[in-house]
C-alpha positions in Angstrom: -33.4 147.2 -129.6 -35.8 150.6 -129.2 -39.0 149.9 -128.7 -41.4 148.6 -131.3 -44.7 148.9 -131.9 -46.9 146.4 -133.5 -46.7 148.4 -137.0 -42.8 147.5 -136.8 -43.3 143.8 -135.6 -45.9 143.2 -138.7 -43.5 145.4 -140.8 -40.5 143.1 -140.3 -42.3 140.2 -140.0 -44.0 140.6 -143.1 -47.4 140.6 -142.7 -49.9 142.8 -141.7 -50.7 144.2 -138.2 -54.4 142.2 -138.0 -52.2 138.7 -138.5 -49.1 139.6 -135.7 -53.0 141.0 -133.2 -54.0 136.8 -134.1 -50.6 135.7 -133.4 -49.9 137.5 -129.9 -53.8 137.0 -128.8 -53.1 133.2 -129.5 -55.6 133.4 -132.0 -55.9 129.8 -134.0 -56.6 130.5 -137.5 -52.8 131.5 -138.2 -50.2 129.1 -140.2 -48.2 127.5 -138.0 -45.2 129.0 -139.8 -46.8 132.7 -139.9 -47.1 132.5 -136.1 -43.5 131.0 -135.4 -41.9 133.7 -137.8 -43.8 136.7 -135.9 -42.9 135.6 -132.5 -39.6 135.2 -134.1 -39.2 139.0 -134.4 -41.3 139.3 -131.0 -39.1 137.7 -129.0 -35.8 139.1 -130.9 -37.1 143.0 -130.4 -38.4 142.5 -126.8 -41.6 143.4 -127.9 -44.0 144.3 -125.1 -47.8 144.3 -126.3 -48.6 147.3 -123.8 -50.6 149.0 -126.5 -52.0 146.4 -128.4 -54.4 143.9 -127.9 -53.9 143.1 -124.2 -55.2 146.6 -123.5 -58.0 146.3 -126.4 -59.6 144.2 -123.7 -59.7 146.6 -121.4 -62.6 149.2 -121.3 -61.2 152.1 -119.4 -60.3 154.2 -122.7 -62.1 157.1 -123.5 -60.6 157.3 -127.1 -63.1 156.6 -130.2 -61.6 156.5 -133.5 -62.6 158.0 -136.8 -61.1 156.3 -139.9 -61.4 158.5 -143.3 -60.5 157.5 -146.5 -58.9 159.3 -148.9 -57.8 162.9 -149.2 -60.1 165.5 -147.9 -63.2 165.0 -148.3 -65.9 167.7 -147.8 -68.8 165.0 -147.7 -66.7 163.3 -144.9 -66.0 166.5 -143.0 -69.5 167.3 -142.4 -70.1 163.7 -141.0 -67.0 164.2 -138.7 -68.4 167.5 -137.0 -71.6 165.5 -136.4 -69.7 163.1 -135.0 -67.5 165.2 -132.5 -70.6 167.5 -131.5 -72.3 163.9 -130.3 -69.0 162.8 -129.2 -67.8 165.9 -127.1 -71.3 165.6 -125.1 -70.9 162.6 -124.1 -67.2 163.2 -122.9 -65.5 161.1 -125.5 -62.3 162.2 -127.1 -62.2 161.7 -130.8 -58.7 160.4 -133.1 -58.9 161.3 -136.2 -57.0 159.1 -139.4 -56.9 159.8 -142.7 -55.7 156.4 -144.8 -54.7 158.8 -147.9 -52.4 155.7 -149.3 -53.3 152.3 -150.5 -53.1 150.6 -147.3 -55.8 148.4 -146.8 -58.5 149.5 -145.1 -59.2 147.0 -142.9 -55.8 146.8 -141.9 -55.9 150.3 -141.2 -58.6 150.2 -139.1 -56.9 147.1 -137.5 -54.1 149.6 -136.9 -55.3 152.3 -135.6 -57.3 150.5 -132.9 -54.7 148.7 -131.7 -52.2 151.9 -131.6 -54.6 154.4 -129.9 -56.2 151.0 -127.2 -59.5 152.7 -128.9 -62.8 152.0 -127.0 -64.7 152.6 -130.4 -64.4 153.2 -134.0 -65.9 154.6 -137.0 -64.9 154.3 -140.4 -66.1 156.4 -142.9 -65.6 155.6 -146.7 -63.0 152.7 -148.4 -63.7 149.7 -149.0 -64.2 146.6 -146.6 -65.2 144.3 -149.4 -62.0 141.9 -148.2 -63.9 142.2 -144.4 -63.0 139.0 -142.9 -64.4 137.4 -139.2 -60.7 136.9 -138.2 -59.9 140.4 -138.6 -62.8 141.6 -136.1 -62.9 138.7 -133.5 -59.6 139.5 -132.4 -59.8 143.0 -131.5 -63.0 143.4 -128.7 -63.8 146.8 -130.4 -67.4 147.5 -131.4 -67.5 149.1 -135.4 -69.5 151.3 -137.4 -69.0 151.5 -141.0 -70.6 154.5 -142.6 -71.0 155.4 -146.4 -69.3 152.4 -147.5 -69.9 149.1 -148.8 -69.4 145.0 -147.7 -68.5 142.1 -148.9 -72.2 140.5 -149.0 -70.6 137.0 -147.6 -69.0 138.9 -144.3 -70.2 137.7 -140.8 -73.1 141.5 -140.0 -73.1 139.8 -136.2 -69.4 141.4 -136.0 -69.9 145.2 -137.2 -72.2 147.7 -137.6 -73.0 150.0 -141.0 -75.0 153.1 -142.0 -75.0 153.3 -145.9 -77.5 154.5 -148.4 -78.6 152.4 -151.7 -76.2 153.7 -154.4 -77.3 152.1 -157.5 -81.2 153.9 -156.0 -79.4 157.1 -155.7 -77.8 157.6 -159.1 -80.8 156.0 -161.2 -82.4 158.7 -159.6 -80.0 161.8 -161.1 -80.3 159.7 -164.4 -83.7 159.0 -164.4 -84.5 163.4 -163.8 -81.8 164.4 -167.0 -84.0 161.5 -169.2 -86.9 162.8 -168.2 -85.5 166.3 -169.3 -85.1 165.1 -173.0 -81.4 163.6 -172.3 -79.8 161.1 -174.5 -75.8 162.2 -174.5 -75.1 161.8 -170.6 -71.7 161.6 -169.5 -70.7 160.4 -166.3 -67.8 161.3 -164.0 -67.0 158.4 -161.6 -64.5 157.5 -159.1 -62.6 155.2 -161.0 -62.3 151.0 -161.2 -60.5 151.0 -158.1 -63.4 152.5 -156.0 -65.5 149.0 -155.9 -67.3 150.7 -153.6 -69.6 153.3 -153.9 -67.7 154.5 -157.0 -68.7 151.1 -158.6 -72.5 151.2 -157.4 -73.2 154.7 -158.8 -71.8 153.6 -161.9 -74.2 150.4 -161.9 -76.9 153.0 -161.3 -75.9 154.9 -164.3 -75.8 152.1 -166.6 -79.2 150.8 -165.4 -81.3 153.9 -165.8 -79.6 154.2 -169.5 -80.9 150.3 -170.1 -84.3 151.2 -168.5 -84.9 153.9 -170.9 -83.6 151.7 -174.2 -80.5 154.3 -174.0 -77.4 152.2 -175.5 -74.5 152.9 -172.8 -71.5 154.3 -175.0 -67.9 153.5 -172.1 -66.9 156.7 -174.7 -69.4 158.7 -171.9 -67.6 157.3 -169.2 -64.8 159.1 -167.7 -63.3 158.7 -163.7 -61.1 161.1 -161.1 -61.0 161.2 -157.3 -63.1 163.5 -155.3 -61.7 166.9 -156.3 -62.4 170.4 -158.5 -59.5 169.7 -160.1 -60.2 165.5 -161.2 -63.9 166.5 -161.9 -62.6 169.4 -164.7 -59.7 167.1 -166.3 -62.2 164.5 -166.8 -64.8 166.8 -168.1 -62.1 168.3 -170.2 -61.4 164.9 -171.9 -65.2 164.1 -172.2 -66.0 167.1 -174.5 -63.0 166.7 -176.2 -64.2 162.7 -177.2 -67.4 163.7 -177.2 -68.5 167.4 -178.2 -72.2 166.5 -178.3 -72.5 165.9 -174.5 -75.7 167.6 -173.3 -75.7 166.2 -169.6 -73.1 165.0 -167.1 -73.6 163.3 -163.8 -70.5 163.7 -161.2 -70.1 161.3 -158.2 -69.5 163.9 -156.0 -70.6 167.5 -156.0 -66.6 168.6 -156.0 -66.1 166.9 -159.2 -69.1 168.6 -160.5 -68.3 171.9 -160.2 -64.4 170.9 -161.5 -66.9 169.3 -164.7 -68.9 173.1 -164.7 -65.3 174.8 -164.7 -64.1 172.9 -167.9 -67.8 173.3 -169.5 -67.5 176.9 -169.2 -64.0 177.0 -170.4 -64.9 175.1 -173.5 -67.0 178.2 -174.5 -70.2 176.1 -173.1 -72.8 177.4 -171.0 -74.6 175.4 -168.1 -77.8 174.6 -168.6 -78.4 176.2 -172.0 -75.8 173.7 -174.0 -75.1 171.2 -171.0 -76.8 169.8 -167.4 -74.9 169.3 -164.6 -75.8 166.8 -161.6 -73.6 166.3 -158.7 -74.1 164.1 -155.7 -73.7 164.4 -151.9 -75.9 168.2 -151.3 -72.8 170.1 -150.2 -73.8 173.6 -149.1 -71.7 175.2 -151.7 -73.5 173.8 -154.5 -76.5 176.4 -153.4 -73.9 179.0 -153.7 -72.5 178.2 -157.0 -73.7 179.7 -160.0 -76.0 178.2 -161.6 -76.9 176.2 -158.2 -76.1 173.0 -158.5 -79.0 169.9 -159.3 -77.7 167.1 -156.7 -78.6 164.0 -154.6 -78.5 164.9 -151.1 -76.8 162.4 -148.6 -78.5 162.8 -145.2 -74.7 163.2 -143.5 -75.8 164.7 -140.3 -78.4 162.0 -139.5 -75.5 159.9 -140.7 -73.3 161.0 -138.2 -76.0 161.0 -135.7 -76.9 157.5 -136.1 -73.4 156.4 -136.2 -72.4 157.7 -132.8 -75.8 156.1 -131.3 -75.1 152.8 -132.8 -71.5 153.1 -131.3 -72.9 154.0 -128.1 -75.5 151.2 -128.0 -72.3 148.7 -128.9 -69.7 150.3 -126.2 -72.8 150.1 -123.5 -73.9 146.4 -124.3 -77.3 147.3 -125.4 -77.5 146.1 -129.0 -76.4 143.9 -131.5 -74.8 145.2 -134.6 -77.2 147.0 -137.1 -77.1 147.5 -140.0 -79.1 150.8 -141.9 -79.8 152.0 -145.1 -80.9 155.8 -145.2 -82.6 157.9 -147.8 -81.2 160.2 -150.2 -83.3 163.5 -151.9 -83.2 164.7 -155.5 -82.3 168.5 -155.4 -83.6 170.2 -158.3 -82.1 173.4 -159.0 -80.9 175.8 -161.6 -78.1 173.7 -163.1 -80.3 171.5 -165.2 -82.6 172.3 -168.1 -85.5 170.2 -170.4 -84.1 170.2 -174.3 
């Protein structure tokens, strides 16, 4: 048979690449029959672990992984050229994955590591809340997850994250259009299958709403991925349910300027009949016109801290952190007091 890799073993085996890295690192927390039934295909292909996690043990790789989910992402993009600048100095050489499917995303991470014998890895974005010690122990890869979220119950001693406090964060936009005179705020989010960051900022929402006696009306709520083009169909159906809409707050500042497309198409103007908050403090929200009201995510210092972290774990001379960083309010044009 040609030669496999451990993505084909787990594929015809039937499970997933973290379960045949237990099996063939005679891990003990697999089912008996799991573990017969992978080395079943093992020993049928021929299968040689030369890339897997034999060689994870092994600390002669310069390689350090970045894992990024989703399509791309601006917000992620500036992180990443942190990242390499920090990276290239130190003589590292960085692989870059996007998981743009619904594969897990700790078995992608699981994946990539043990495909590219990675010495480090950085994930940035998805969702880990299915983060489990098995999955981690097994590989003898220091982690950083950045600008995601964990399930509260999984083992901190076995990664590393760099986050900032969500639910803070979008109270925060909320809070500033109340404060304007706001009652009618719609909200662009990422959708129920972002129970990550998508779900905090929508928590936030909600709570600034309940914290001002502001009845929360799901008729204000609409979702779409982190794109112009989701950000102006979901304004588009929000004014169309709900033509008194004086405010919106997007997720993202890409689906906030897709909202301030379909606002101005409607015959609207920004911020004379409606507000517009974004979130992330892309560059090109300064640009647009009006500039864009946003919170800014502190990405370089992100990227900054994620690479030192890294370092600290690859060298030995830390345990796994875990930080929460700051975000800013950006007050600019596209807002206005009613």
């Amino acid at each position: 048979m040609y030669n496999l890799n451990i993505k084909d073993i787990a594929r015809l085996a039937g499970v997933g690449v973290s379960t045949v890295s237990r099996v063939i690192n005679n891990h003990p927390d697999v089912r008996e029959d799991t573990r017969q039934k992978v080395m079943k295909v093992v020993e049928e292909a021929g299968y040689i672990p030369n890339n897997s996690a034999r060689n994870l043990k092994r600390n002669d790789s310069n390689q350090v992984g970045i894992l990024v989910k989703g399509k791309y992402n601006p917000f992620f993009a500036r992180i990443v050229e942190s990242i390499e600048t920090r990276m290239a100095d130190e003589g590292y050489t960085l692989v870059l994955h996007y998981n743009n499917c619904q594969v897990d995303d700790v078995e992608a991470a699981v994946e990539v590591v043990m495909e590219k014998r990675l010495c480090g890895m950085i994930c940035l974005g998805g969702n880990y809340d299915r983060l489990d010690d098995a999955r981690l122990t097994g590989l003898h890869t220091p982690m950083v997850l950045a600008s995601t979220c964990v399930d509260a119950k999984a083992d901190r001693s076995l990664f590393s994250s760099i986050t900032i406090d969500n639910i803070r964060a979008s109270r925060q936009a909320v809070d500033y259009l109340c404060d304007l005179g706001h009652t009618r705020i719609a909200i662009i989010h990422s959708g129920d299958a972002d129970t990550c960051n998508g779900m905090l900022r929508l928590e936030g929402y909600k709570k600034a709403l309940a914290a001002r006696g502001i009845p929360f009306d799901p008729d204000l709520v609409d979702d779409g991925d982190y794109t112009f083009e989701d950000g102006e169909a979901a304004m588009k159906r929000l004014l169309e349910r709900c033509p008194d809409i004086t405010a919106v707050f997007a997720t993202s500042d890409t689906k906030a300027i897709g909202a301030a497309r379909a606002i101005l198409q409607s015959g609207r103007r920004i911020p004379e009949d409606v507000s517009v908050v974004g979130f992330d403090g892309m560059e090109y929200g300064a640009f647009y016109n009006p500039p864009l009201t946003t919170i800014l995510q502190p990405f370089e210092e992100m990227g900054e801290k994620a690479v030192e972290m890294l370092f600290r774990l690859m060298r030995k001379k830390s345990a796994h952190e875990h930080l929460v960083l700051s975000t800013e309010l950006v007050r600019r044009a596209s807002c206005k007091r009613i």
